[in-house]
N, C-alpha and C positions, 0 to 999 in steps of 0.2 A: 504494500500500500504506500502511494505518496502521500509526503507529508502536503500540506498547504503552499511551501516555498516552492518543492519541488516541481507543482501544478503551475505557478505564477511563473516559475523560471523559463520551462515548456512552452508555456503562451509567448511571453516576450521573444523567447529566441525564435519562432513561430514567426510570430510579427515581425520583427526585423530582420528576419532573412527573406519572408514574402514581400516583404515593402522595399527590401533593395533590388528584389528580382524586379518586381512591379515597375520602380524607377527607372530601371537599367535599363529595361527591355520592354514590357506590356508599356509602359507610360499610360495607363489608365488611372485616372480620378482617385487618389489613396487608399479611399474606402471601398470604393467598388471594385478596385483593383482587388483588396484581399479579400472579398468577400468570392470576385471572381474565383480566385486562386485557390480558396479553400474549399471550395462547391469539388472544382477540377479536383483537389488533393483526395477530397472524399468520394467521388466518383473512380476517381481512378483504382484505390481501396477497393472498392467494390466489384471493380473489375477482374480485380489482383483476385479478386476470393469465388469468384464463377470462372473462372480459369482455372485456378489452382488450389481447391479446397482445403488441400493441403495445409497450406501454409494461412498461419493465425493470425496476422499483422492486422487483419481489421477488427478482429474482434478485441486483438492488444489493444488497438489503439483506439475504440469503439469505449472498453471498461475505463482507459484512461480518462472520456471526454465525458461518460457518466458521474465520476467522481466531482466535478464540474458541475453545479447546481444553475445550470442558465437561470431559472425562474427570479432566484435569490439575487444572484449577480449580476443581473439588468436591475430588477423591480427594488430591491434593499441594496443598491452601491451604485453602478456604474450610473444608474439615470439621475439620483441625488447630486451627482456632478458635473453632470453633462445639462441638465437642465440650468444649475448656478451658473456655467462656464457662457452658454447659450442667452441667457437672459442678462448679461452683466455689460456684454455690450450691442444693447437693442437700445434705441433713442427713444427714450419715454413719451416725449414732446411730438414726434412723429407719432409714435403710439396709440398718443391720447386721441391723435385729431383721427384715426383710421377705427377709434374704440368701438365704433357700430358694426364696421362691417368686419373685423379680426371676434369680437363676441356674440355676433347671430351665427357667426360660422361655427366658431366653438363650441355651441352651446345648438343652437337648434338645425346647424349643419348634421351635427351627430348622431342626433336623434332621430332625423330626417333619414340618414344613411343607415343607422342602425334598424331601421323599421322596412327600410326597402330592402337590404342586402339579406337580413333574417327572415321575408318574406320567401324573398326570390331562393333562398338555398333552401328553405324547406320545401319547396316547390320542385326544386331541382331534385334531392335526396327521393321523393316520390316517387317522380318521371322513372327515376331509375334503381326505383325498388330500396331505396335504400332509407332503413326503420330511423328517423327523425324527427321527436316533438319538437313542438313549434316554441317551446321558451330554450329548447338547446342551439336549435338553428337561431332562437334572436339572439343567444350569448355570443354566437358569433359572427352575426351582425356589429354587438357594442366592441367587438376587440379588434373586428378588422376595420372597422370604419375612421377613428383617430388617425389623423395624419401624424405620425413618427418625428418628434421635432430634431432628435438624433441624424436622421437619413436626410431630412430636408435642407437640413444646416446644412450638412456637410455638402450638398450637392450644390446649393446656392453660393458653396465659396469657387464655383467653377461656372457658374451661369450670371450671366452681367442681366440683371432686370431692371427697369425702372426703379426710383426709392419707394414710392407709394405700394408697389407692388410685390416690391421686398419684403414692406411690411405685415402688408397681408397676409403673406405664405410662412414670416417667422412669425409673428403675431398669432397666428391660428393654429401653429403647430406647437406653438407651446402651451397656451393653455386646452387647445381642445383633446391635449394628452391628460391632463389634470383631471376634464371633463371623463374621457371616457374611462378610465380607471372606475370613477365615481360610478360611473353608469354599469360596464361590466359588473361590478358588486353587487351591485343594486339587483341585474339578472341575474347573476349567477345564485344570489339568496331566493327569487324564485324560484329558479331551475331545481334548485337541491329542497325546496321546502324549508330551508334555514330557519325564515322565519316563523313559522307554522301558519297556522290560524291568524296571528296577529301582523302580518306582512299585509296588511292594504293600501289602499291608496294614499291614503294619507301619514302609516310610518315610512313610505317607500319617500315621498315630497320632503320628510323630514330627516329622512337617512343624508338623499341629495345634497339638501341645504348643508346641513352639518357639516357634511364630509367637505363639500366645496368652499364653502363661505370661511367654516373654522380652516381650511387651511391658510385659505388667503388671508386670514384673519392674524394667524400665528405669522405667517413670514413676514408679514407688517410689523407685528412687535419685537419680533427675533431682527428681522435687518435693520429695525430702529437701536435697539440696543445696540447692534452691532457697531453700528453707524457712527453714535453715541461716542465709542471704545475706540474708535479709531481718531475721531475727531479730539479728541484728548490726549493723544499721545505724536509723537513723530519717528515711527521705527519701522522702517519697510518691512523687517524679519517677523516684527509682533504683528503686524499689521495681517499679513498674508496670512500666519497663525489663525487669528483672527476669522479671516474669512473661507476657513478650513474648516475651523468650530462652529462656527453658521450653521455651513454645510452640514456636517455631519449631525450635532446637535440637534438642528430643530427637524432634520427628516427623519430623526430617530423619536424625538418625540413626538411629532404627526403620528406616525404608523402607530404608537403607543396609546396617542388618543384618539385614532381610527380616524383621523382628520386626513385630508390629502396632501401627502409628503410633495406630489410633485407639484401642485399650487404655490404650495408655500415657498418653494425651491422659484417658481420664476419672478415671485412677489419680491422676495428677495433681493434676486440678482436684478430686476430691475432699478428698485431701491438704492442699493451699495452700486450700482454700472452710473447711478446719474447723479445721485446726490454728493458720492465719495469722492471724486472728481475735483468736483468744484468747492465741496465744503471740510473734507475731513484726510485728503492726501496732498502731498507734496508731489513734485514730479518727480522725484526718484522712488516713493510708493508705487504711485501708478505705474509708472515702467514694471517694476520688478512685481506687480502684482497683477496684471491683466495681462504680464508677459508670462506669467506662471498658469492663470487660467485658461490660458493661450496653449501651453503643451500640456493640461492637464484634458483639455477637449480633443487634441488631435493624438494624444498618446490614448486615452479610453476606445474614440472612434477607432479606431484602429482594430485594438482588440475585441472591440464589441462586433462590429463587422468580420473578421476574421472568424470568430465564435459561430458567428452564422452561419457563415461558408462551411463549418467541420462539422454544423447540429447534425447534417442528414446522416453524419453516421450515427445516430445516435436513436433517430426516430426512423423508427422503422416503418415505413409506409405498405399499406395494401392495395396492390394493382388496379384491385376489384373498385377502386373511391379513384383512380386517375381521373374520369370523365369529368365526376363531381367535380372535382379539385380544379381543373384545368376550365373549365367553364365558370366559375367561381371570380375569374380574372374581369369576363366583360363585366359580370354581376356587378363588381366593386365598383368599375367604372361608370357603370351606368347610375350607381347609386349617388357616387361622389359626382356627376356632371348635376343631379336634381341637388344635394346637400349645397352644393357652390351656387348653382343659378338662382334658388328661392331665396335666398335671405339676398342677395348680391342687386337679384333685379325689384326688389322690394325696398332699396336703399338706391338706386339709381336716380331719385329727386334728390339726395340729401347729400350724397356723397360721388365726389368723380372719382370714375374707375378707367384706368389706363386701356386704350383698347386690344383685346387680346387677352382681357383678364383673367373670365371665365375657362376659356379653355388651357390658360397657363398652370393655372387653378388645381382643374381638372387634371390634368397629367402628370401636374408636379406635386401632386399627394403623393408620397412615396410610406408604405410602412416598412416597419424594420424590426429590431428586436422589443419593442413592445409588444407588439400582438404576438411574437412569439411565446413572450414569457407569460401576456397572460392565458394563453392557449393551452401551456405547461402544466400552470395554476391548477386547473382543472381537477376534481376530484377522478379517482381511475374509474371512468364509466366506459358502458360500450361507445357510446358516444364522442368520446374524444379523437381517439387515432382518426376518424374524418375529418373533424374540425382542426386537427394539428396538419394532415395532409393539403388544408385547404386552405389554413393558414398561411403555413410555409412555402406553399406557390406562390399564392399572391405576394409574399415580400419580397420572394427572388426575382420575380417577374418587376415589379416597382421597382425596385432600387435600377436593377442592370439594364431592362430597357427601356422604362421611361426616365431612369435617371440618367444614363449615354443619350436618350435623343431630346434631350427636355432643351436643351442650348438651339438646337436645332428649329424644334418648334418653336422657342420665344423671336428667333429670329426673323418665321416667318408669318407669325401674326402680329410680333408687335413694333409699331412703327419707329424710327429710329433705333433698332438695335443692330448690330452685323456682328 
């Protein structure tokens, strides 16, 4: 058995010999590059072991990536900091003035997408005989429908968009990650009966609220404090400290009072990204601290992506669910073109949208290890191994190729870009 270092040492050396190959030679987009690499590395496993029975390298290397808890290590680590790291430099002031259309998307985008996409797959699973009630197919409606603020980041540092439009797509992807967390719960305590008898309409509205509102509620008083601590001192080494324990701190006490870790995490980073700046760092702070959250995003991306690329050895998919699965792709898309255009074209008096918005929109949802890990989540039902098979297409298919031709299409719907 490995130890914990032993697993972290693995991954890194993993990642930085894929990301130098990736450099060297693929020169594909960092993230998509390892996630490419790792698909192939597991694929080719795979291969290795219907060739050669023989020989155990996949299932070695299959128990090494079990040891490996994805669910925990997205949902309880990597995202606590990649959401900070994400939100720390987003312009609040831009934010505010896009607040309409970045919060009907987040919010009744989701729910929008989660009612059509849990529609259309239990429909789907039917067609083709395959035994799915209708609160398992909506659970996975609420996990595949959040746009992945992880994947979108990272793909946006490769795609030149308009600023308005930047906004909309990081703005959306980060709290409608918060959102749908909140929402998944929410079905997932139907799916399972969780709450018995006493789950109605009205503890489900107040489960919502709670979970949402007390997040954002805490990141407000945690990044004030924070805020606070920084502004009273002058030590770039305390400082960084500082917004470490943020970090870790208050997504640990979220999760503890069932509040939403990843709310509070962009409440936060918005917070310390706009106020610490101007009021509570020096410029030698700032350098050496948005320089640090700076490799603390493109070192997790990395390995988070890569992680992806290696799951499929891990989930073991049944042939018998390709069609679902594989079909599952337009589903999303067509869920997420109605999630974008109803709240977007219901705000077209109040708000200008760059043209091209919608379908920029549309394409450049990308998910990623979110919906993986809450798919993971999963209590071990018959039900899952579909929903994880259906899952895990749709993010390999988002990332690699609407995130390779997303540059492409902004080019050709929206005016002034090349």
């Amino acid at each position: 058995m490995l130890t914990l270092f032993d697993l972290v040492a693995v991954l890194l050396v993993l990642t930085a010999a894929f990301g130098w190959f990736n450099h060297r030679f693929v020169r594909l987009p960092q993230t998509i590059g390892l996630l490419v690499m790792g698909l192939a590395a597991s694929l080719l496993l795979v291969a290795i072991e219907l060739a050669f029975p023989q020989i155990t390298l996949y299932e070695d290397i299959g128990d090494l990536l079990r040891q490996i808890d994805f669910q925990n290590t997205v949902l309880n680590g990597m995202l606590a900091f990649l959401l900070f790291a994400g939100a720390l430099h987003v312009d609040l002031a831009v934010l505010r003035n896009r607040a309409w259309a970045v919060g009907s998307m987040a919010t009744v985008g989701v729910l929008v997408s989660t009612a059509i996409v849990g529609t259309g797959f239990w429909l789907l699973c039917d067609l083709f005989g395959v035994a799915m009630p209708f609160a398992w197919a909506l659970l996975f409606g609420a996990l595949i429908s959040p746009t992945d603020p992880v994947a979108v980041l990272s793909t946006l540092k490769a795609v030149r968009v308009p600023q308005t439009l930047e906004i909309d797509m990081t703005g959306e992807s980060l709290f409608n990650d918060g959102v749908g967390v909140v929402v998944f719960a929410v079905v997932l305590a139907i799916a399972t009966g969780a709450g018995g008898e006493g789950l109605d309409a009205i503890h489900i509205v107040e489960l919502f609220f709670y979970e949402a509102l007390g997040g954002a509620v805490l990141g407000l008083l945690a990044g004030y404090l924070s805020y606070r601590a920084m502004h009273a001192i002058d030590d770039y080494a305390v400082e960084v400290l500082i917004s470490l324990a943020l970090v870790a701190g208050t997504y640990s006490l979220a999760l503890n009072l069932h509040m939403s870790g990843p709310i509070a995490m962009v409440v936060a980073g918005l917070l310390i990204g706009n106020r610490g700046p101007r009021y509570a760092m020096s410029d030698v702070t700032q350098r050496y601290l948005f320089g640090f959250w700076t490799l603390i995003d493109e070192m997790l991306n990395s390995l988070l992506f890569l992680l992806i690329g290696l799951e499929v050895l891990v989930l073991r998919f049944d042939a018998t669910f390709a069609w679902v699965a594989v079909l599952c792709i337009p589903l999303v898309l067509v869920a997420r073109y109605f999630a974008v255009a109803a709240p977007l074209l219901a705000l077209r008096t109040r708000l200008e949208f760059v043209p091209g918005t919608i379908p920029v929109l549309v394409w450049g949802g990308l998910r990623g290890g979110i919906s993986i890990a809450l798919a993971l989540s999963i209590p071990e039902v018959a039900e899952k191994s579909l929903i994880l098979a259906a899952t895990y297409t749709v993010v390999v298919f988002t990332i690699v190729v609407q995130g390779l031709s997303l540059q492409q299409l902004v080019r050709r719907v929206v005016p002034g870009t090349s």
